[in-house]
LOLUM-891440 format. One record per residue: x, z negated, y negated of N, C-alpha, C, O, CB in turn. Coordinates in steps of 0.05 Angstrom, whole numbers, padded with zeros to 5 digits, always signed. Each point is the difference from the previous one (the first is absolute). Glycine has a CB too. Layout:
N
XZYXZYXZYXZYXZY;...
***
This chain:
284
-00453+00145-00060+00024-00005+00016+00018-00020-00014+00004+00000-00024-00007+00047+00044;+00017-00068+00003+00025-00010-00018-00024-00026-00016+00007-00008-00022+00035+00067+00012;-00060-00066+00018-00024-00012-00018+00006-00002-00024+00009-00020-00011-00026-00004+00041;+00013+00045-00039-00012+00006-00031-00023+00011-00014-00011+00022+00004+00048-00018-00001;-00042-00022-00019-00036-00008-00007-00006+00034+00000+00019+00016-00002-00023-00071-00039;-00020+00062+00044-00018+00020+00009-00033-00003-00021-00014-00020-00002+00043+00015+00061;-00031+00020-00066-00032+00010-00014-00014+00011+00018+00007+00022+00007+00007-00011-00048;-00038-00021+00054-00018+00020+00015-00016+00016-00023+00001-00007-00024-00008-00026+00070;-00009+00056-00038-00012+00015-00028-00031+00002+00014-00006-00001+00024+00054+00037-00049;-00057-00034+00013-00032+00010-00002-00013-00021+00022+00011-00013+00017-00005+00072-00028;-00045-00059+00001-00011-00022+00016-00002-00001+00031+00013+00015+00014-00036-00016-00053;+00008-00014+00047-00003+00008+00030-00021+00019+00008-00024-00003-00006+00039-00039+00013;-00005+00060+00005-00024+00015+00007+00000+00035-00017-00014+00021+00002-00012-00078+00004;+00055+00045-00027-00004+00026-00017+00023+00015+00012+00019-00010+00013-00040-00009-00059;+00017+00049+00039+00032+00017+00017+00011+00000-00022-00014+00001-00020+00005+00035+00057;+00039-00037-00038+00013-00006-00027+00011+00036-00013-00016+00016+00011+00038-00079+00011;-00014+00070-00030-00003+00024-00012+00033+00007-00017+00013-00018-00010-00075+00009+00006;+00066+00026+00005+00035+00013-00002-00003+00025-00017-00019+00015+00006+00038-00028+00046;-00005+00020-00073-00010+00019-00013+00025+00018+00000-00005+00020-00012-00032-00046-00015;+00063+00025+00037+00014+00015+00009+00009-00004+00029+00000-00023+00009+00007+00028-00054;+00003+00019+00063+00015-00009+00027+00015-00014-00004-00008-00020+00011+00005+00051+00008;+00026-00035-00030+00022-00028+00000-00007-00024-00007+00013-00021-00004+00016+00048-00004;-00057-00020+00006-00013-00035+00006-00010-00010+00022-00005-00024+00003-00009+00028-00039;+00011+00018+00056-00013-00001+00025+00024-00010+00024+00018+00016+00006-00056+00024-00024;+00034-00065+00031+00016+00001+00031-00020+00004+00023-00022-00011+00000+00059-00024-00016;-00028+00053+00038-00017-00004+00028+00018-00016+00026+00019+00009+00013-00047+00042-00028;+00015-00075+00018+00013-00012+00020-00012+00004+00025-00022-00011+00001+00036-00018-00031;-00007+00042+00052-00008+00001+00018+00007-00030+00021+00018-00015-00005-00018+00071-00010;-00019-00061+00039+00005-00033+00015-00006+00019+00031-00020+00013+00007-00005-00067-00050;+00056+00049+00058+00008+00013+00017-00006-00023+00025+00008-00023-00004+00026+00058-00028;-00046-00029+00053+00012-00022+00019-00023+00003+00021-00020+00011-00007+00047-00049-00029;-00022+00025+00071-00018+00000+00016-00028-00005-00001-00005-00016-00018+00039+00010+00031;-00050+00014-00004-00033-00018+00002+00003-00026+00010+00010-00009+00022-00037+00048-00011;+00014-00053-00038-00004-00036+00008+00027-00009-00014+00009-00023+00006-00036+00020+00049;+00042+00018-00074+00027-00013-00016-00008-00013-00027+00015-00010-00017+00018+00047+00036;-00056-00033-00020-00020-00023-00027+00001+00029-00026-00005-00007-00023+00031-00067+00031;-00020+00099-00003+00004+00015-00026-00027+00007-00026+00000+00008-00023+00038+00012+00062;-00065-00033-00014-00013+00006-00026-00009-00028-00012-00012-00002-00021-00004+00050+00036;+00024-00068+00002+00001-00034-00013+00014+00003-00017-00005-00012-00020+00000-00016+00052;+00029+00044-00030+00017+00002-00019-00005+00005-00025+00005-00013-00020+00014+00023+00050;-00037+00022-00026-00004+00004-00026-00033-00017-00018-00007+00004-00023+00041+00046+00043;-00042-00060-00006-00015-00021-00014+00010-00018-00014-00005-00002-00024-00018+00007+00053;+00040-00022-00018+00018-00020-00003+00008+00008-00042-00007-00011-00021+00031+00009+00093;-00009+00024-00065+00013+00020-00024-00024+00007-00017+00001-00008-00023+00039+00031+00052;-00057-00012-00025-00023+00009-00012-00003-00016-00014+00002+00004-00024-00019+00019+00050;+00007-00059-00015-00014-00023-00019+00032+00005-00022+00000+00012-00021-00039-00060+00063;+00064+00035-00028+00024-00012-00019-00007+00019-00028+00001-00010-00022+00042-00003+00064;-00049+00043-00036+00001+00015-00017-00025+00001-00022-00004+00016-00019+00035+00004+00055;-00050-00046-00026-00025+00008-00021-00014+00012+00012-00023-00009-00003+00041+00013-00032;-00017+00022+00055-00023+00017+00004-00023-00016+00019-00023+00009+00000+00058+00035-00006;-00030-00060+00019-00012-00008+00013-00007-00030-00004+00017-00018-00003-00002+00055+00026;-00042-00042-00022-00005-00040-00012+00014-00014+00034+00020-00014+00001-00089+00012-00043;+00055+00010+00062+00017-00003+00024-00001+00012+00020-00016+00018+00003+00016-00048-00014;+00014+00025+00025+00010+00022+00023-00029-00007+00025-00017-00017+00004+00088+00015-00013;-00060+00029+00019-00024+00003+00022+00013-00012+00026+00024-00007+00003-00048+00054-00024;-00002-00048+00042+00018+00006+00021+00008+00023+00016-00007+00021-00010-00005-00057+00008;+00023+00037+00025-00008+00019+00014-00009-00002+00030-00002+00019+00016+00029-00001-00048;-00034-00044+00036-00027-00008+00017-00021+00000+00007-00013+00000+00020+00027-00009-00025;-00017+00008-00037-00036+00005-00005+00001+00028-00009-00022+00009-00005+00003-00058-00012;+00036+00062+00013-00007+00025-00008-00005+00005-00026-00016+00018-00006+00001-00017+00044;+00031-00018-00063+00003+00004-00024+00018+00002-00010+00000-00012-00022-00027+00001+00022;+00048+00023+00006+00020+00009-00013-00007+00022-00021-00020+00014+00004+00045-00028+00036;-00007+00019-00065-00010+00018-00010+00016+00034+00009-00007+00022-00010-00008-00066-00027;+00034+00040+00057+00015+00020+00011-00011+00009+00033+00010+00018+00014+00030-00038-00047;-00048+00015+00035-00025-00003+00020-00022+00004-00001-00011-00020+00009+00029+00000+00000;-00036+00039-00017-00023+00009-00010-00018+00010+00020-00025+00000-00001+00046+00007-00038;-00003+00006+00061-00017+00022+00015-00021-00022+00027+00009-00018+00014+00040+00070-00023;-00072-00044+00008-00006-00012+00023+00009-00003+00028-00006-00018+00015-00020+00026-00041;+00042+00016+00030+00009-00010+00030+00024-00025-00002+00005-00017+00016-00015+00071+00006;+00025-00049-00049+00024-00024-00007-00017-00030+00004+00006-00020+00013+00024+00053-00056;-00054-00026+00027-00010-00030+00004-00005-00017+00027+00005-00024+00005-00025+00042-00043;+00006+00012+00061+00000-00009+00025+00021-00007+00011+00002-00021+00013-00033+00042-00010;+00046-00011-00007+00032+00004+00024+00017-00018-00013+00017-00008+00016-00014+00062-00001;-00001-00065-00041+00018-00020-00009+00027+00011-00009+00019-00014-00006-00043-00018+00036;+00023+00062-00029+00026+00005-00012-00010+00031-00008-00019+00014+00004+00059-00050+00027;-00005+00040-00049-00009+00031-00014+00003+00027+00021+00019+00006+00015+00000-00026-00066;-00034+00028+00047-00001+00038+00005+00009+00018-00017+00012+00020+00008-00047-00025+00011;+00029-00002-00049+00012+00024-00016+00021-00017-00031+00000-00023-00009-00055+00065+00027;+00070-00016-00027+00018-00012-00024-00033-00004-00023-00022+00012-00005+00089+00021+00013;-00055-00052-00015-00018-00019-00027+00019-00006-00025+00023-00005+00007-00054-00025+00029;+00028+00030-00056+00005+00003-00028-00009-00028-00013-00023-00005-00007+00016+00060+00007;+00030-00074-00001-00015-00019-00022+00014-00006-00028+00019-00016-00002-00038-00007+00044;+00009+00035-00060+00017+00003-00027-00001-00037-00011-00019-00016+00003-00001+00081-00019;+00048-00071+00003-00003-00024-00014+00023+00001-00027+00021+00015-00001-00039-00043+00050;+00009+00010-00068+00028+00009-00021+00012-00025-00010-00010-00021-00006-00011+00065-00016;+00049-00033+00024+00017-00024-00001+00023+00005-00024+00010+00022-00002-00019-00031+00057;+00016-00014-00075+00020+00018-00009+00002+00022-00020+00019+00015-00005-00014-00029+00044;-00031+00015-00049-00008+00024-00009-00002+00027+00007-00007+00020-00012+00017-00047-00009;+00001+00020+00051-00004+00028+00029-00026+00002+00011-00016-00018+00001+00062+00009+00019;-00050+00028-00012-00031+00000+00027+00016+00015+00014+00012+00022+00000-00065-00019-00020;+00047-00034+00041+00017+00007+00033-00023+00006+00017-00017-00016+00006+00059-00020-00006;-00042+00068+00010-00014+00004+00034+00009-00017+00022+00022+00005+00010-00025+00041-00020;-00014-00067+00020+00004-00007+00024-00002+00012+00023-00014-00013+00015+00007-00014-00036;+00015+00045+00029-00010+00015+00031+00009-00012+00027+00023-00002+00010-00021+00047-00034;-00024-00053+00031-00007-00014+00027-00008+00025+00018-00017+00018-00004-00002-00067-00017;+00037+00043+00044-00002+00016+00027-00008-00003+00023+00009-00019+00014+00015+00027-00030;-00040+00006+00024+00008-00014+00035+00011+00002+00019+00010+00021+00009-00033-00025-00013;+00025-00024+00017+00032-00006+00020-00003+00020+00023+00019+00005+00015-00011-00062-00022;-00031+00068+00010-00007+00008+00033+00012+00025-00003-00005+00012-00021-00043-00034+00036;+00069+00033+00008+00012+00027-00005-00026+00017+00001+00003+00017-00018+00047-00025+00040;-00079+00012-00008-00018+00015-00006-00006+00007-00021-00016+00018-00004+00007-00031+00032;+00023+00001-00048-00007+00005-00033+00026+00006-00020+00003-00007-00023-00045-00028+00031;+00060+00050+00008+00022+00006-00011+00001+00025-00025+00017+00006-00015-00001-00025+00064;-00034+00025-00046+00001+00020-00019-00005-00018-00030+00012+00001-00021-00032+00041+00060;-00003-00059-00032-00009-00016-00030+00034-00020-00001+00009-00015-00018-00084+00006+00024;+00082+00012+00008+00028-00016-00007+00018+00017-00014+00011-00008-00021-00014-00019+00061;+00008+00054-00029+00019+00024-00014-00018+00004-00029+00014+00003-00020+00005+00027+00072;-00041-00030-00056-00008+00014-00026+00010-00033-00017+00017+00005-00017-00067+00041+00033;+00043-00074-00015+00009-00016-00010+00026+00006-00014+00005+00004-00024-00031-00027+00054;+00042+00022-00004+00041-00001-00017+00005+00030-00008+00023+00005-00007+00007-00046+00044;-00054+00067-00036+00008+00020-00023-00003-00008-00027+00011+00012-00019-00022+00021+00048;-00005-00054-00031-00021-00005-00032+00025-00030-00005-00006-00015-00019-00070+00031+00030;+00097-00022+00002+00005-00025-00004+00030-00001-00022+00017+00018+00000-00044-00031+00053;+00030-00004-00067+00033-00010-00017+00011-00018+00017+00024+00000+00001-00036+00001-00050;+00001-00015+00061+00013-00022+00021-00023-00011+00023-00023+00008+00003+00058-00027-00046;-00022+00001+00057-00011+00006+00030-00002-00042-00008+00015-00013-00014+00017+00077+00056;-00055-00073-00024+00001-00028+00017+00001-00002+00019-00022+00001+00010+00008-00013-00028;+00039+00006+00039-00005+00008+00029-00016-00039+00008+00013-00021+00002+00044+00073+00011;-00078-00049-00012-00006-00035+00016-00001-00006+00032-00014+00011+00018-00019-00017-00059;+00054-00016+00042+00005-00009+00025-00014-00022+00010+00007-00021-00012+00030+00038+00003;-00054-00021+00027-00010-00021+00020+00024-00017-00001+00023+00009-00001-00054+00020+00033;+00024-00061-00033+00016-00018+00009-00022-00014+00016+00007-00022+00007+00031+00020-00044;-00065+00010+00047-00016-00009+00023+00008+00019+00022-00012-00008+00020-00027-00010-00047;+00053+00040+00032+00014+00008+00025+00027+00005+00008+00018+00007-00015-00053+00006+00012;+00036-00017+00023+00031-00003+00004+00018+00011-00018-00007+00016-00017-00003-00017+00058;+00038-00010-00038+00020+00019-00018+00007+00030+00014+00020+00014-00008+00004-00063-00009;-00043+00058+00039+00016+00021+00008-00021+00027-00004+00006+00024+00002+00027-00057+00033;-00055+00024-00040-00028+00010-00008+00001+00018-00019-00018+00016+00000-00001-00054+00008;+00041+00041-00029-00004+00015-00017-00007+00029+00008+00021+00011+00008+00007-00044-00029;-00048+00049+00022-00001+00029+00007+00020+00025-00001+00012+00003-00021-00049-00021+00010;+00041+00033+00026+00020+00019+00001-00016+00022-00026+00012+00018-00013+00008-00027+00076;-00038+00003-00065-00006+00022-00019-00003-00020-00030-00015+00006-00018-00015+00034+00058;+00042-00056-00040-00009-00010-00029+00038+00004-00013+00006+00001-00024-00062-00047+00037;+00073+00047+00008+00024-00007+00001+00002+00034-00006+00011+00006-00021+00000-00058+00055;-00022+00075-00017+00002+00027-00009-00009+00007-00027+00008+00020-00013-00014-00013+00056;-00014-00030-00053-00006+00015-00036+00020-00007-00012+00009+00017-00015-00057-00020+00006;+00060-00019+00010+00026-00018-00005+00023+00021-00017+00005+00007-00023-00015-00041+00075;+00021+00040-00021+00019+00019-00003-00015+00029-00013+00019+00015-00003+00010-00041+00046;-00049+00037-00050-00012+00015-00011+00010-00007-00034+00016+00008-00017-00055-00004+00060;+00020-00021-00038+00006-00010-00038+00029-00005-00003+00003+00009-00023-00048-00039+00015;+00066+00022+00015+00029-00005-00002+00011+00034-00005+00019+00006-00015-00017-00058+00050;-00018+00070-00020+00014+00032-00002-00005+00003-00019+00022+00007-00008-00025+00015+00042;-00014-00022-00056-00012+00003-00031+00012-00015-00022-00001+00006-00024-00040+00001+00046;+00057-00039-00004+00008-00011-00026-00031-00022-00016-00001-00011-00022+00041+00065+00016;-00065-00052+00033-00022-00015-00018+00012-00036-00001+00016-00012+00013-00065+00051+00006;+00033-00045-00037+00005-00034-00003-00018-00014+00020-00025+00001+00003+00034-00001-00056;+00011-00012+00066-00018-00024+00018+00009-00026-00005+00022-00007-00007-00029+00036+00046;-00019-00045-00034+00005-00021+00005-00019-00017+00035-00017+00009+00015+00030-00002-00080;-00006-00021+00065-00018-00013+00033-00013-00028-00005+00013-00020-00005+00024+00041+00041;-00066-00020-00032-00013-00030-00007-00007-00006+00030-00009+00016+00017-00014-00012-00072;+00028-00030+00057+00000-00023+00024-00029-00017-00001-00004-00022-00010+00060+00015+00005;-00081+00030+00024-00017-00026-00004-00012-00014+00022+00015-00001+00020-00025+00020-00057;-00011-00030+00039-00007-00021+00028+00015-00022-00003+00007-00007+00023-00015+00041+00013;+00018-00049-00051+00031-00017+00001-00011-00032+00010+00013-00019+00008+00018+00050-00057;-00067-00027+00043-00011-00027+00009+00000+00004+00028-00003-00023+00009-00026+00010-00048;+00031+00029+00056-00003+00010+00026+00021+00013+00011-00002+00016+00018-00038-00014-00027;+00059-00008-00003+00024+00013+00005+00000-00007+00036-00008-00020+00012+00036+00013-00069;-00018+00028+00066+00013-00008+00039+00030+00008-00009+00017-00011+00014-00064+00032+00031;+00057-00004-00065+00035+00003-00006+00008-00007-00034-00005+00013-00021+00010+00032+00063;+00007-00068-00037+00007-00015-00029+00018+00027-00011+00013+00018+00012-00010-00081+00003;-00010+00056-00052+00002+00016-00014+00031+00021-00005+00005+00024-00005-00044-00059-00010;+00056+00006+00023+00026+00004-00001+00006+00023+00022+00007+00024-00003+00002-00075-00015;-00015+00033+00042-00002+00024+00023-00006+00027-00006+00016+00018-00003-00028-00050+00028;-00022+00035-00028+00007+00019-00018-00005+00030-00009-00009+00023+00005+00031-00055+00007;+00001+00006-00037+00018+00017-00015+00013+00015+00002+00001+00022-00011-00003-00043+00000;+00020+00008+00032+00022+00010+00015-00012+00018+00011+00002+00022-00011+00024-00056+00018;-00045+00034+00020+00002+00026+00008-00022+00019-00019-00019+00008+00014+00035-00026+00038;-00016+00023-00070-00006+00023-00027+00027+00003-00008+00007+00024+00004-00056-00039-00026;+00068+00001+00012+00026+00012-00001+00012+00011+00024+00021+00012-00002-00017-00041-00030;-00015+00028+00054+00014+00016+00017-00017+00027+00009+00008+00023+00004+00017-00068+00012;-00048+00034-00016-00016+00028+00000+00003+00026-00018+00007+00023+00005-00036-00055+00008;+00021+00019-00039-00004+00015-00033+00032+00008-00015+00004+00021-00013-00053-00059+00003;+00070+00014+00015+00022+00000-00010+00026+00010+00015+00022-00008-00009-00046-00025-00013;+00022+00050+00044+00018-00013+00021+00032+00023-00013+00021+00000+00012-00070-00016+00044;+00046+00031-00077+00021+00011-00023+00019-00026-00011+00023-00001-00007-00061+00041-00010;+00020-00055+00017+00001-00018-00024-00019-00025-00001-00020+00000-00014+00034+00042-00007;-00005-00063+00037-00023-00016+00013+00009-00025-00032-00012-00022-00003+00010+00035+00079;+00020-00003-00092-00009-00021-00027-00018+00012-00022-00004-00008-00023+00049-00014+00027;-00053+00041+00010-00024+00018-00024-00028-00016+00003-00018+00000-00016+00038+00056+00024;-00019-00067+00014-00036-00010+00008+00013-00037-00001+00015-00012+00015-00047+00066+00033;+00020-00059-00069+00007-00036-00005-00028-00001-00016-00012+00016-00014+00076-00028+00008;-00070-00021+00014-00020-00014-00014+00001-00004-00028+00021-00009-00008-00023-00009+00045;-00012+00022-00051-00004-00012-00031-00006-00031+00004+00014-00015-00013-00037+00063-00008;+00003-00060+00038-00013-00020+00003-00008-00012+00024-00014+00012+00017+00005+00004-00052;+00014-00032+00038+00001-00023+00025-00036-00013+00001-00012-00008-00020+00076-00010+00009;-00075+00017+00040-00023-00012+00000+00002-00024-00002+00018-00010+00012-00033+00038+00007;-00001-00043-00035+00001-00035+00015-00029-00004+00009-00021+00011-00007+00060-00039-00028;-00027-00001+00061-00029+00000+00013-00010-00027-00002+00013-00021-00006-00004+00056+00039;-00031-00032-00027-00010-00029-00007-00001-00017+00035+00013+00010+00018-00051+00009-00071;+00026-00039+00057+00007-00014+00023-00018+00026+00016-00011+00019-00010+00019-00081-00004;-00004+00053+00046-00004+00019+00027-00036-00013-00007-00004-00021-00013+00063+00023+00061;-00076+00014-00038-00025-00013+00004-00014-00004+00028+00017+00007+00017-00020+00010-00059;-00014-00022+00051-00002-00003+00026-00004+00025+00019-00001+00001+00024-00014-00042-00040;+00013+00060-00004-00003+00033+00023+00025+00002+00002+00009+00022+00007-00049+00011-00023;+00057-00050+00013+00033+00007+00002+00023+00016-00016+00023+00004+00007-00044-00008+00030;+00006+00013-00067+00014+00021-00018-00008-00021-00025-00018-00016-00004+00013+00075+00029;+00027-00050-00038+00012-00022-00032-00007+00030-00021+00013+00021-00002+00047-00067+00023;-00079+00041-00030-00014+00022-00023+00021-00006-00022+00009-00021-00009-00068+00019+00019;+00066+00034-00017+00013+00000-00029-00004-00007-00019-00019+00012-00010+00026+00009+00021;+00004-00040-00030-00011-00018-00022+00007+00014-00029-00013-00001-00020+00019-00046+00050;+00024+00062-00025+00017+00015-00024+00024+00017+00000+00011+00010+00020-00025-00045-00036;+00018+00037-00003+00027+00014+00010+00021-00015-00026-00005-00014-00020-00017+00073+00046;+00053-00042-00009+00017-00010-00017+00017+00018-00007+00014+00010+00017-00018-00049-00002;+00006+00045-00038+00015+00028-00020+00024-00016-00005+00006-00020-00012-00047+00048-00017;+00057+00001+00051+00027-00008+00006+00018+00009-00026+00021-00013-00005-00029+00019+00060;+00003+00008-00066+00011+00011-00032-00005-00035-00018+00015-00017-00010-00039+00086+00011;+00001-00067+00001-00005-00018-00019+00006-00035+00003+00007-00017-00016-00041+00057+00009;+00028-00039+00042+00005-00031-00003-00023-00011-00007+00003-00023-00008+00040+00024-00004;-00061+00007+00012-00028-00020-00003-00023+00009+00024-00001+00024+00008+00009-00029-00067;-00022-00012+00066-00020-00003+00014-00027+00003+00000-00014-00019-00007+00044+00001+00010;-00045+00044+00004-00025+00000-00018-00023-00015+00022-00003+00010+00022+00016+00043-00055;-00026-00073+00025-00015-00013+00016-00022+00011-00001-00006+00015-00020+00027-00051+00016;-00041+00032+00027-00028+00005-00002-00012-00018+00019-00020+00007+00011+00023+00040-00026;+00011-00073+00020-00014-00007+00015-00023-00016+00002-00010-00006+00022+00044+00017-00014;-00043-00019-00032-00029-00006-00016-00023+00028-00009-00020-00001-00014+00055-00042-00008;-00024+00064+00035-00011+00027-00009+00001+00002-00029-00023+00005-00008-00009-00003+00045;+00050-00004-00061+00011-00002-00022+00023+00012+00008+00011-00009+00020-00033-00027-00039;+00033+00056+00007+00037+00000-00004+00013-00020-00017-00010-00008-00020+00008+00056+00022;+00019-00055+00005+00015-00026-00020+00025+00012+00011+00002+00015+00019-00033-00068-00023;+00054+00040-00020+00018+00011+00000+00030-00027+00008+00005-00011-00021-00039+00053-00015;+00046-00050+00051+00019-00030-00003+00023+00009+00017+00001+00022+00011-00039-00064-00014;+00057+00025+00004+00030+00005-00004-00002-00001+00030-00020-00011+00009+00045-00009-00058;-00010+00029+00064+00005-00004+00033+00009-00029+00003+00015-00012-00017+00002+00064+00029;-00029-00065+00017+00009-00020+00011+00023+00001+00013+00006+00024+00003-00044-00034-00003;+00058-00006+00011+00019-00002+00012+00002+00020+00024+00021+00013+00002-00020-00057-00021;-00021+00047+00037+00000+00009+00026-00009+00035-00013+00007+00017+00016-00021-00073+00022;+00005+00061-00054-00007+00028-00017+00027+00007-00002+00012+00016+00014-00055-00026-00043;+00057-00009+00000+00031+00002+00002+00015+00025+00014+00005+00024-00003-00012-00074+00006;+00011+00032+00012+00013+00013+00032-00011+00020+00008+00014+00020-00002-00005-00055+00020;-00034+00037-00008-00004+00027+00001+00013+00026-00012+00014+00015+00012-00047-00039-00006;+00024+00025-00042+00009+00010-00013+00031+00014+00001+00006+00024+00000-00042-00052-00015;+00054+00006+00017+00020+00007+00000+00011+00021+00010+00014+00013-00015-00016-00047+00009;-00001+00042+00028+00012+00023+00014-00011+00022-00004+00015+00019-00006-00002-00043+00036;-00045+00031-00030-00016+00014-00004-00003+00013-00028-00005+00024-00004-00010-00049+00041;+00019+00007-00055+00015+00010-00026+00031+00011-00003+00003+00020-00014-00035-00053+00001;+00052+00024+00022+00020+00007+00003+00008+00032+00015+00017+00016-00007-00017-00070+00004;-00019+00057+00024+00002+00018+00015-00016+00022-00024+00011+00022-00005-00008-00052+00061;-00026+00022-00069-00020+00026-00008+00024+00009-00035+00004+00022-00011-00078-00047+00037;+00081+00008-00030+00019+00003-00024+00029+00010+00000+00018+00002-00016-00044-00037+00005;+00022+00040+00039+00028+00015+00008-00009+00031+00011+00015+00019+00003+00012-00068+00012;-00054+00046-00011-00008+00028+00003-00006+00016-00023+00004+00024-00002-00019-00038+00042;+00003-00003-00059-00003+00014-00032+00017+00008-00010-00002+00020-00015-00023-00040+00004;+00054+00006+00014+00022+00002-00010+00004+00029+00003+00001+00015-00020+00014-00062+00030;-00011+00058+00024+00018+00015+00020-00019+00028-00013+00005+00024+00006+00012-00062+00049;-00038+00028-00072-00019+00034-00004+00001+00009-00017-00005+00023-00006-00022-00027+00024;+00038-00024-00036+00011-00005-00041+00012+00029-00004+00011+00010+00020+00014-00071-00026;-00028+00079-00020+00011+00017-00017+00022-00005-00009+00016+00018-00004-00050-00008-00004;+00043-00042+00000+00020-00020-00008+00016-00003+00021-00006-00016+00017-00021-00006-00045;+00054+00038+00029+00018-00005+00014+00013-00028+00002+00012-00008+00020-00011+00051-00027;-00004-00054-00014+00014-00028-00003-00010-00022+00002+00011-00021-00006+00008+00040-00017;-00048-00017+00035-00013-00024+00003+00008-00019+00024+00003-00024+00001-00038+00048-00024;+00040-00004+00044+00006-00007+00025+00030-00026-00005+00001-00025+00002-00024+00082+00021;+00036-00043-00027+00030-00009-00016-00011-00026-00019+00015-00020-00001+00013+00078-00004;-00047-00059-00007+00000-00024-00014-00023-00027+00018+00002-00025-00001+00009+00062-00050;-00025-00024+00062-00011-00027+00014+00004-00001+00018-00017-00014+00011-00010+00006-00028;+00052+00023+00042+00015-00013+00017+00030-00019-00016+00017-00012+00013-00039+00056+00023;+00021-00042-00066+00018-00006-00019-00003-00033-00006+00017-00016-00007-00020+00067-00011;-00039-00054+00027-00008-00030-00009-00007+00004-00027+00006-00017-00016+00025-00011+00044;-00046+00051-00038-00008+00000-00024-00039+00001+00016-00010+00015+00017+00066+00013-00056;-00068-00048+00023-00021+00000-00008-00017+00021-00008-00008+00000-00023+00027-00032+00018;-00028+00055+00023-00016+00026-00010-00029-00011-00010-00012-00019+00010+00037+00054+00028;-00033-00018-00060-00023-00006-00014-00022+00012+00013+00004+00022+00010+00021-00025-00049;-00051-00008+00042-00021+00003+00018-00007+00030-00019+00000+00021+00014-00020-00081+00006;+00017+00062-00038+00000+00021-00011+00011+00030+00012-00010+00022+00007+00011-00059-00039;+00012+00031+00031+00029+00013+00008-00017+00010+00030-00013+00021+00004+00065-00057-00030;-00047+00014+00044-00008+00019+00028-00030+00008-00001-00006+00021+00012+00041-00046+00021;-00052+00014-00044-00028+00009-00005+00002+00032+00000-00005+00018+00017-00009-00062-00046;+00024+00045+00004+00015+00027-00008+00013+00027+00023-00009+00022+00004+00020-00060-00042;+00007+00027+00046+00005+00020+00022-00016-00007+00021-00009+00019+00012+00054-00011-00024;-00051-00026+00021-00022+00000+00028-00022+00020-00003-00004+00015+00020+00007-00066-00014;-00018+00054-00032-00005+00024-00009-00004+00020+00000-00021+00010+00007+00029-00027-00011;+00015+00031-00006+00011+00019+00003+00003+00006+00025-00005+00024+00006+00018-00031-00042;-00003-00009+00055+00013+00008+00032-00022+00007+00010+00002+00019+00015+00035-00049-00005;-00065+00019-00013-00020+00008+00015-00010+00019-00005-00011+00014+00017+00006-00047-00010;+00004+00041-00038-00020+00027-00001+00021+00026+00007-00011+00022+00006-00027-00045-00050;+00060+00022+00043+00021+00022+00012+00000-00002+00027+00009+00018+00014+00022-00019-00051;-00043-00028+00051-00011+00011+00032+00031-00013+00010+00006+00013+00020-00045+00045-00022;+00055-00072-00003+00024-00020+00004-00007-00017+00014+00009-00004+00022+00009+00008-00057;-00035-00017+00024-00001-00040+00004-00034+00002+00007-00016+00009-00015+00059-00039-00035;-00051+00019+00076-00027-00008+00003-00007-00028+00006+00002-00011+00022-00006+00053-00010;-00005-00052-00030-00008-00033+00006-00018-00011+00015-00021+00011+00003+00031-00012-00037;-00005-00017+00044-00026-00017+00026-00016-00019-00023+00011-00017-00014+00026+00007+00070;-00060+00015-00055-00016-00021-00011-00020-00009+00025-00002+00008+00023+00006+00011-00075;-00016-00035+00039-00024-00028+00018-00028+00000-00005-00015-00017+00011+00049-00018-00018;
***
């Protein structure tokens, strides 16, 4: 979080191993059928080492996806377990499925869970979000669990990201619609002829830098002018929500003051706000 460098642990292919519980996190990945949750956890699996690369779930190789009828049907039936270690942690990935027919493998998930991924479609409308993904929502908020919400489809987006955003802050946030703000802004590369502009990077609004991939390499370079701008508000806005969750009574008072807060600094309480179940961030 906050992009700060990260250690993946153990090879690919190996389960990474914890020799006390307070080494162990279980993340459960909350969200409709077809919201990308076990692309997701592939995606995470490789970043983390465990995996050389991700499967699909087309062909039927995911590694969260095992069962043969998953392979036929293209999506999950039951909760799946994919351990990876990060950090010197081993994080449970628990992948669910979206289909309320399988609500139970969803309830045993967020009993086993420390924090929740709720993932949102930006390939269906903004109004699509499920009444029952919005009911675990407010579930996990009664407990105080940590959430956060990842944004995927974004090459296929039909409701731009910003959009939304917004309505997840009004869905997820509606207490407190400055609790659900972006960490990171998509950037896109040109429209292609199917008519959608594929995601090239993102831009870390804390940080102010741009992580490229649009050579399939990450590279790292300063924002362009029209980035700039973006930034501005979207940072402004998420640094006023870190502020409003701060332990530091006086921060507020000093960078509505025009003092320069240290990236440190909100890293820090952004933090904190999330695992006390405060502050839930939009990522891409």
């Amino acid at each position: 979080m906050g992009d700060k460098a990260h250690t993946p642990a153990g090879a690919a292919g190996r389960a990474p191993t914890a020799d006390r519980p307070s080494e162990v996190r279980n993340v459960v990945l909350v969200g409709h059928s077809g919201a990308g949750k076990t692309t997701l956890v592939e995606a995470l699996a490789q970043t983390a080492g465990a995996l050389g690369r991700p499967g699909r779930v087309e062909d039927g190789a995911t590694v969260s996806d095992h069962d043969e009828i998953e392979h036929r049907q293209h999506r999950s039936v039951q909760l799946s377990l994919v351990p990876v270690g990060w950090d010197g942690f081993k994080v449970n990935l628990l992948d669910t499925p979206g289909y309320a027919d399988f609500v139970g493998e969803l309830r045993a998930g967020l009993r086993a869970a420390d924090a929740a991924l709720f993932v949102v479609s930006a390939a269906q409308e903004a109004d699509a979000v499920a009444a029952s993904t919005r009911m675990v929502w407010e579930e996990c908020a009664a407990v105080g669990m940590p959430r956060a919400i990842v944004v995927t489809h974004l090459d296929t987006a039909r409701t731009g990201f910003d959009e939304l955003t917004g309505v997840c802050a009004g869905l997820f946030g509606h207490d407190d619609p400055d609790a659900v703000l972006p960490l990171y802004l998509p950037v896109h590369g040109p429209e292609g002829s199917d008519g959608h502009a594929p995601a090239t990077g993102l831009i870390g609004l804390l940080s102010q830098r741009v992580h490229d991939y649009s050579t399939g390499e990450r590279a790292e370079r300063e924002p362009d002018d029209a980035e700039r701008e973006a930034i501005a508000g979207a940072r402004a806005r998420l640094i006023e929500g870190i502020i409003a969750e701060s332990e530091d009574e006086t921060l507020m008072d000093r960078y509505l003051g025009g003092e320069e807060i240290d990236v440190g600094t909100l890293v820090g309480d952004l933090e904190k706000a999330v695992a006390r179940g405060g502050f839930h961030p939009v990522l891409a």
